[in-house]
C-alpha positions in Angstrom: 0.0 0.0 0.0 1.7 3.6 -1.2 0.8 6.5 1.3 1.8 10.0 0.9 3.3 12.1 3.1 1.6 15.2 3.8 4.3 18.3 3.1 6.0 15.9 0.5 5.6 15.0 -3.0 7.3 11.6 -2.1 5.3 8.6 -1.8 6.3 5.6 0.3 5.9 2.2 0.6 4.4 0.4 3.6 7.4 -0.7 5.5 9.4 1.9 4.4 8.3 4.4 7.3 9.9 4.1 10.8 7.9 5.3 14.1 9.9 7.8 16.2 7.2 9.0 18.6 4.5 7.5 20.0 1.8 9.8 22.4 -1.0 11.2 23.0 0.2 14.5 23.7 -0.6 16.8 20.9 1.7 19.2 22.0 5.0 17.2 22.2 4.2 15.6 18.4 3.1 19.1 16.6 6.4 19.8 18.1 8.2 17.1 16.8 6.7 17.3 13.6 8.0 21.4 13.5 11.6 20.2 14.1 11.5 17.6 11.2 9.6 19.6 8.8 11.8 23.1 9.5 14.5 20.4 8.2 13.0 19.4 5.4 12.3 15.8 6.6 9.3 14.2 5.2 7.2 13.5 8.4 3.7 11.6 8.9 1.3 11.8 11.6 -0.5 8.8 11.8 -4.0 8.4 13.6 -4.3 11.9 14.2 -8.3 12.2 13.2 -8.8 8.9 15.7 -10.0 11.8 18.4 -12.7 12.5 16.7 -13.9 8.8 17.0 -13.1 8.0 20.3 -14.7 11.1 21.8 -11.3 13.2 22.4 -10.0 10.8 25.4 -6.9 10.3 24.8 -7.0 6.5 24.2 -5.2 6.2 21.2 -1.7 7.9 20.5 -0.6 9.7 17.3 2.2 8.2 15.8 4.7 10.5 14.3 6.4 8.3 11.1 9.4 9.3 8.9 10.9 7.8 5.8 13.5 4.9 6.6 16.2 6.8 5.1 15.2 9.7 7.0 15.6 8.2 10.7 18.8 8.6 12.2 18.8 12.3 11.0 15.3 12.5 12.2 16.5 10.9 15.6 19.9 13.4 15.8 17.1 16.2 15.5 14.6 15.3 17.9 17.0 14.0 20.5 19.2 17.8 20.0 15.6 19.1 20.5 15.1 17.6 24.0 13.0 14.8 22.5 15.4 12.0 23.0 13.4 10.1 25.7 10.0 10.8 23.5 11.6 8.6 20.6 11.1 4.9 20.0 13.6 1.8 20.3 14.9 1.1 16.1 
């Protein structure tokens, strides 16, 4: 399945995206997404509508995906930003 990434005219396989964050603070991933994007990384924010189905609880997390290729600068980034806890095991 090809998605694309929003901000991006790239289009990436399935299994070619790695997860960095994943939270339900909206906060801490618009943030995340500002450091990638103000470096021209190619970022994803998956699940981010799933609010309006569960009711706005919090329940489910947003998922903040980058291009494979993309992930250990992606990582340098959000971990320089103070994000380095935030981020996913590889």
């Amino acid at each position: 399945m090809r998605h694309p990434v929003p901000g991006s005219h790239r289009v990436y396989e399935e299994g070619n995206v790695v997860e960095l964050i994943r939270a339900n603070d909206v906060v801490l991933i618009g943030f995340a997404q500002s450091v990638l994007e103000a470096a021209d990384i190619p970022v994803l924010v998956a699940d981010e509508h799933m609010s309006a189905l569960e009711g706005s609880i919090g329940a489910f997390g947003r998922r903040l995906l980058v291009p494979s290729d993309h992930a250990a600068q992606a990582r340098r980034l959000l971990t320089d930003a103070g994000l380095g806890h935030e981020l996913r095991r590889p």
